[in-house]
TIVEXSE-133148 format. One record per residue (C-alpha): residue number from 1; residue in three letters; x negated, y negated, z. Coordinates in nm, 4 decimals, decimal comma, padded with zeros to 6 digits. Each point is the difference from the previous one (the first is absolute). Example, Ala and Ser with C-alpha at 12.3 -4.5 7.8 and 13.67 -1.06 7.14 Angstrom:
<site num="1" residu="Ala" px="-01,2300" py="00,4500" pz="00,7800"/>
<site num="2" residu="Ser" px="-00,1370" py="-00,3440" pz="-00,0660"/>
***
This chain:
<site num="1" residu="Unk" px="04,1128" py="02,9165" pz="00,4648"/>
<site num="2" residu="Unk" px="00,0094" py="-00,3048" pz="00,2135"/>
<site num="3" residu="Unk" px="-00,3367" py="00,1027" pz="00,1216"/>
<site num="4" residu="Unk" px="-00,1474" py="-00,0803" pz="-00,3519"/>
<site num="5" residu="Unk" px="00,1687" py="-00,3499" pz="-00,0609"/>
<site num="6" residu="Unk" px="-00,1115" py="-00,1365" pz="00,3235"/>
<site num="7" residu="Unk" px="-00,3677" py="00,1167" pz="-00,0403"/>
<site num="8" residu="Unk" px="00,0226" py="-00,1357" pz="-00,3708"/>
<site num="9" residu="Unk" px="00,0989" py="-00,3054" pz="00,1211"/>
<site num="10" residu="Unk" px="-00,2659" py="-00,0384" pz="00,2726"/>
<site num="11" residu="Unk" px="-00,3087" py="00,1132" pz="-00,2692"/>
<site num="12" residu="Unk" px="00,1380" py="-00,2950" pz="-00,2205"/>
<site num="13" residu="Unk" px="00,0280" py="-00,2610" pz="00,2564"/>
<site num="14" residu="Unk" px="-00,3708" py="00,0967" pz="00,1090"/>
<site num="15" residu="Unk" px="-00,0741" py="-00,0463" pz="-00,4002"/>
<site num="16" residu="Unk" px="00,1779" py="-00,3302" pz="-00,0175"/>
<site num="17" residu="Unk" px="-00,1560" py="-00,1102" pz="00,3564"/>
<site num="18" residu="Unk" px="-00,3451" py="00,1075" pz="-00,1524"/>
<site num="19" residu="Unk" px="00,0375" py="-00,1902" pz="-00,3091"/>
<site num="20" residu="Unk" px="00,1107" py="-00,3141" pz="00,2211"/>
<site num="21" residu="Unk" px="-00,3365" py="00,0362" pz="00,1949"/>
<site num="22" residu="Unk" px="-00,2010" py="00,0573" pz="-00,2799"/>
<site num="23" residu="Unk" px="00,1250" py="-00,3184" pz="-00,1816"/>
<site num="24" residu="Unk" px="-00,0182" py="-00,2260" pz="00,3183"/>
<site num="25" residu="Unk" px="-00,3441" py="00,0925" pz="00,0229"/>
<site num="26" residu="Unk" px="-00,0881" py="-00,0107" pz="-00,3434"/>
<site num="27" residu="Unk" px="00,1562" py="-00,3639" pz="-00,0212"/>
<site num="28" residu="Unk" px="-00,1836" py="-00,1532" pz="00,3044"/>
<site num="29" residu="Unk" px="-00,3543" py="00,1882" pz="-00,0847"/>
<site num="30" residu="Unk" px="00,0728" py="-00,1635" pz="-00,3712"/>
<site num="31" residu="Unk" px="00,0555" py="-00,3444" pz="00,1959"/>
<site num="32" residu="Unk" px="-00,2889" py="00,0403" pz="00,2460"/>
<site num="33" residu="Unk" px="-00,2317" py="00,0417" pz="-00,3436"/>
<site num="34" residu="Unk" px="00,1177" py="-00,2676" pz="-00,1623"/>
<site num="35" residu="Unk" px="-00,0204" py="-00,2413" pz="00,2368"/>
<site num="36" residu="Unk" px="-00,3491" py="00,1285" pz="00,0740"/>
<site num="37" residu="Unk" px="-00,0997" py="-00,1035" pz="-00,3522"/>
<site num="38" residu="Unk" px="00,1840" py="-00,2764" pz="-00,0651"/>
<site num="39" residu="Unk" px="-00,1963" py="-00,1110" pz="00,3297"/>
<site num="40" residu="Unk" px="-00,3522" py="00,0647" pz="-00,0418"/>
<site num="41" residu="Unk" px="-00,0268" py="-00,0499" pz="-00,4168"/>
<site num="42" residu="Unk" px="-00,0066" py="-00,3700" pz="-00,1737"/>
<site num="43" residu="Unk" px="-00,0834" py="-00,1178" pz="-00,2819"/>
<site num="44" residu="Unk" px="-00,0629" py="-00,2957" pz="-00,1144"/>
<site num="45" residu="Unk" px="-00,2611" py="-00,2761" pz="-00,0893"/>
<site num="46" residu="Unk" px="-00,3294" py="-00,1650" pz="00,2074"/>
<site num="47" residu="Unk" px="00,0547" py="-00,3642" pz="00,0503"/>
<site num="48" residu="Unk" px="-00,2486" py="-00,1008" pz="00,2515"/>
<site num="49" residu="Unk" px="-00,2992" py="00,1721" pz="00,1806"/>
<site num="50" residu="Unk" px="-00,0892" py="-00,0751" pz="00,3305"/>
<site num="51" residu="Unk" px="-00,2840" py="00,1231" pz="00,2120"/>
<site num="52" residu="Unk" px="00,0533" py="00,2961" pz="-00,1768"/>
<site num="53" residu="Unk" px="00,3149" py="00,0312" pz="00,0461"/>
<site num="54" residu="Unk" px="00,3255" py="-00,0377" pz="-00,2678"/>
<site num="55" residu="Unk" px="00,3018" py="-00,1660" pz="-00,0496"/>
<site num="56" residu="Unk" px="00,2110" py="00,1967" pz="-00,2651"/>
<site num="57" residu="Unk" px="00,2678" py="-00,1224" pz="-00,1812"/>
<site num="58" residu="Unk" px="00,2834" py="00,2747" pz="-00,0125"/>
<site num="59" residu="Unk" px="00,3211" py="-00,1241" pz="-00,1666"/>
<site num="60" residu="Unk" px="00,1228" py="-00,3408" pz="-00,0704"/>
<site num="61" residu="Unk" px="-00,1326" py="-00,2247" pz="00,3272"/>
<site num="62" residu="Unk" px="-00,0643" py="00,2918" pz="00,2305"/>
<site num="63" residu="Unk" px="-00,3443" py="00,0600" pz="00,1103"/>
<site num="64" residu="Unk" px="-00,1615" py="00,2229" pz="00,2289"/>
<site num="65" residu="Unk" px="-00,3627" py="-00,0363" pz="00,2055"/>
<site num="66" residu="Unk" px="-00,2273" py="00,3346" pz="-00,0445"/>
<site num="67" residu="Unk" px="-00,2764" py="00,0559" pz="00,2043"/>
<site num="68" residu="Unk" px="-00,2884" py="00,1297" pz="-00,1636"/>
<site num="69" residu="Unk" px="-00,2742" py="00,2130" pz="00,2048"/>
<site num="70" residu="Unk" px="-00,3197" py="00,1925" pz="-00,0520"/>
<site num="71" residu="Unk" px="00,2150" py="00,3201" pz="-00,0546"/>
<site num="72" residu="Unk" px="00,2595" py="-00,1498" pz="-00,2095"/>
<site num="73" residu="Unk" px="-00,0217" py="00,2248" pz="-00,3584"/>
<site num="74" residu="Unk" px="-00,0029" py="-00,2357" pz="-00,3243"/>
<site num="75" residu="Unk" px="-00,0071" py="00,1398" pz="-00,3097"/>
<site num="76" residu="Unk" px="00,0117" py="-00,0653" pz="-00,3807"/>
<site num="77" residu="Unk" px="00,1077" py="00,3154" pz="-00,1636"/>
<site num="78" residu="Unk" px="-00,1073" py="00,2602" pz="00,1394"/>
<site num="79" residu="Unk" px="-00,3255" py="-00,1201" pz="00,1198"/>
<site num="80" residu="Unk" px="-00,1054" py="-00,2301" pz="00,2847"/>
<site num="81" residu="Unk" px="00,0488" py="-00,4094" pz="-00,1353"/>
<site num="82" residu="Unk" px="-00,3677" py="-00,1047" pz="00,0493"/>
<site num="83" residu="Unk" px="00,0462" py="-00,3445" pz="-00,0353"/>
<site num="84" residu="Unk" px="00,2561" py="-00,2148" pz="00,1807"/>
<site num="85" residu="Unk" px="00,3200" py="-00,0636" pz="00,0503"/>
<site num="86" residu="Unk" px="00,1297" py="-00,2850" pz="-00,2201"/>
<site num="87" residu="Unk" px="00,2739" py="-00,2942" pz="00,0216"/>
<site num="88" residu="Unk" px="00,2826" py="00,0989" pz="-00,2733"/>
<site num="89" residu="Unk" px="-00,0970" py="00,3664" pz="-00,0199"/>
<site num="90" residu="Unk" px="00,2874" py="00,2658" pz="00,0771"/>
<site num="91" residu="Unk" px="00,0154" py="00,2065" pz="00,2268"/>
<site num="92" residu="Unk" px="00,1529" py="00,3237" pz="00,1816"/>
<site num="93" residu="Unk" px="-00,0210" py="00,0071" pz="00,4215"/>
<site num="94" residu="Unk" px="00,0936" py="00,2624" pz="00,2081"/>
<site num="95" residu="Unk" px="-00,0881" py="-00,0232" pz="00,3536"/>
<site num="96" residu="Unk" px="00,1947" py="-00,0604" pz="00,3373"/>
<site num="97" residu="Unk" px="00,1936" py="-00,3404" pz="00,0877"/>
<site num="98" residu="Unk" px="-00,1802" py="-00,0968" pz="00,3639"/>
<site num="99" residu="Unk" px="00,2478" py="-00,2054" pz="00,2668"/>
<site num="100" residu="Unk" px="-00,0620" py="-00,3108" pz="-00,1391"/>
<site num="101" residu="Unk" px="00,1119" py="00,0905" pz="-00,3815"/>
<site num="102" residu="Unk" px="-00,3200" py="00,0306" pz="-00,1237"/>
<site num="103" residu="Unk" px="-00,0944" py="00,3238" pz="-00,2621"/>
<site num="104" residu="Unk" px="-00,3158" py="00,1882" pz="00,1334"/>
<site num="105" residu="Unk" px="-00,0991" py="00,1317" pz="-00,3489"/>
<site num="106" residu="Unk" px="-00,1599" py="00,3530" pz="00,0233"/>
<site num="107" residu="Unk" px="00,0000" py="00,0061" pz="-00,4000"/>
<site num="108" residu="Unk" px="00,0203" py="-00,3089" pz="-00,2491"/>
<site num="109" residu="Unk" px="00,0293" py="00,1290" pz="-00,3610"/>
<site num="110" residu="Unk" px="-00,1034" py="-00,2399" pz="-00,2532"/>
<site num="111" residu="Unk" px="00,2263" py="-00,0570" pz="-00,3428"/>
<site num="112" residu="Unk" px="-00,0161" py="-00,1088" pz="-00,2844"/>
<site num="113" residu="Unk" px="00,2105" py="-00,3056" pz="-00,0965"/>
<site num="114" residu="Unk" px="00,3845" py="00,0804" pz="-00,0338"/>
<site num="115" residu="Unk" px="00,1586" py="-00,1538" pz="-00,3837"/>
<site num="116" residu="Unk" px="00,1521" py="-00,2644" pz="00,0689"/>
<site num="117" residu="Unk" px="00,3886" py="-00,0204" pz="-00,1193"/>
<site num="118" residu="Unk" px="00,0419" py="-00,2820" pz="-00,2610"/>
***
């Protein structure tokens, strides 16, 4: 009868220790995607153009550089924007942030203006 308790005991701790896993892993792939979004999405509005590249304000006074290319995706919708990029239009940016800070934009999605709060 002793038998039984003992290998009771061991199948729960290998339930508990498998739950523990599970959640530790859970928890830090939950992290790993956040952060990976958080990182690579903004939002925000165009306030200058240069050389074909942007400077987008994000919230309040921060503002990031993207760097436009030949393959960088913009869009309007869900068709390709056909004319250009405009100073005050909003915007949605995912792409890579290069050593120097800057966004690489792979995609720019192009919005329509956000109500203003009275």
């Amino acid at each position: 009868m002793a038998n039984i308790n003992h290998s009771i005991s061991k199948k729960t701790i290998y339930i508990v220790l498998g739950v523990f896993i599970f959640s530790i892993l859970a928890t830090v792939g939950g992290m790993r995607t956040y952060f990976y979004l958080t990182s690579t999405q903004y939002f925000g509005e165009i306030i200058e153009i240069n050389n074909g590249n942007l400077l987008l304000k994000i919230d309040g006074d921060v503002k990031k550089i993207l760097l436009v290319n030949k393959d960088t995706i913009i869009r309007k919708g869900r068709s390709t924007l056909k004319e250009e990029l405009q100073v005050g239009s909003y915007i949605v940016v995912v792409g890579r942030v290069n050593q120097e800070g800057s966004v690489e934009a792979r995609v720019i999605r192009v919005l329509d203006a956000p109500f203003l709060r009275k």
